[in-house]
N, C-alpha and C positions, 0 to 999 in steps of 0.2 A: 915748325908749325904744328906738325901733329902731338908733339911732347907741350906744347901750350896748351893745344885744345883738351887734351886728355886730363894736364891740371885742374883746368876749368873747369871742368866736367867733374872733376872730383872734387872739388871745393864746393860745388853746387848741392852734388849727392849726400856728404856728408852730412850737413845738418838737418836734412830730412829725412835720417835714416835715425837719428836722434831722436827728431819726434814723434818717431811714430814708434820709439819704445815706451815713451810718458803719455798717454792719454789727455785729455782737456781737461775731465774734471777730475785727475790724481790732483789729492793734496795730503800734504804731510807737515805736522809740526814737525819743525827746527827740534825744537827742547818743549818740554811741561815744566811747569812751576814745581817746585818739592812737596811730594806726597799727590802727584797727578801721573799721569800715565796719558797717551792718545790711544782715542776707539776709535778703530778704523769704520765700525759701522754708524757713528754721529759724526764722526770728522772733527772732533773737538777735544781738546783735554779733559777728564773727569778724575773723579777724585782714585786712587787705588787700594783704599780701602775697601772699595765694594761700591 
């Protein structure tokens, strides 16, 4: 009984310990297209040239 509850309880905690190391508005590109890069202060790909 108590090796269930303790499961439980851990199955619970887990994925809330998850979210609270990502934030709501992190976002991150995947990949840029070739000759892009991501700026983390527009949150979008730009060119990396400059």
């Amino acid at each position: 009984m108590i090796r269930t509850v303790l499961i439980a309880l851990s199955l619970t905690i887990a994925p809330l310990t998850a979210m609270a190391e990502c934030p709501y508005d992190h976002q991150q590109a995947m990949s840029c297209a070739d000759g892009k890069v991501w700026d983390k202060d527009s949150k979008s790909c730009t060119s990396a040239t400059g």
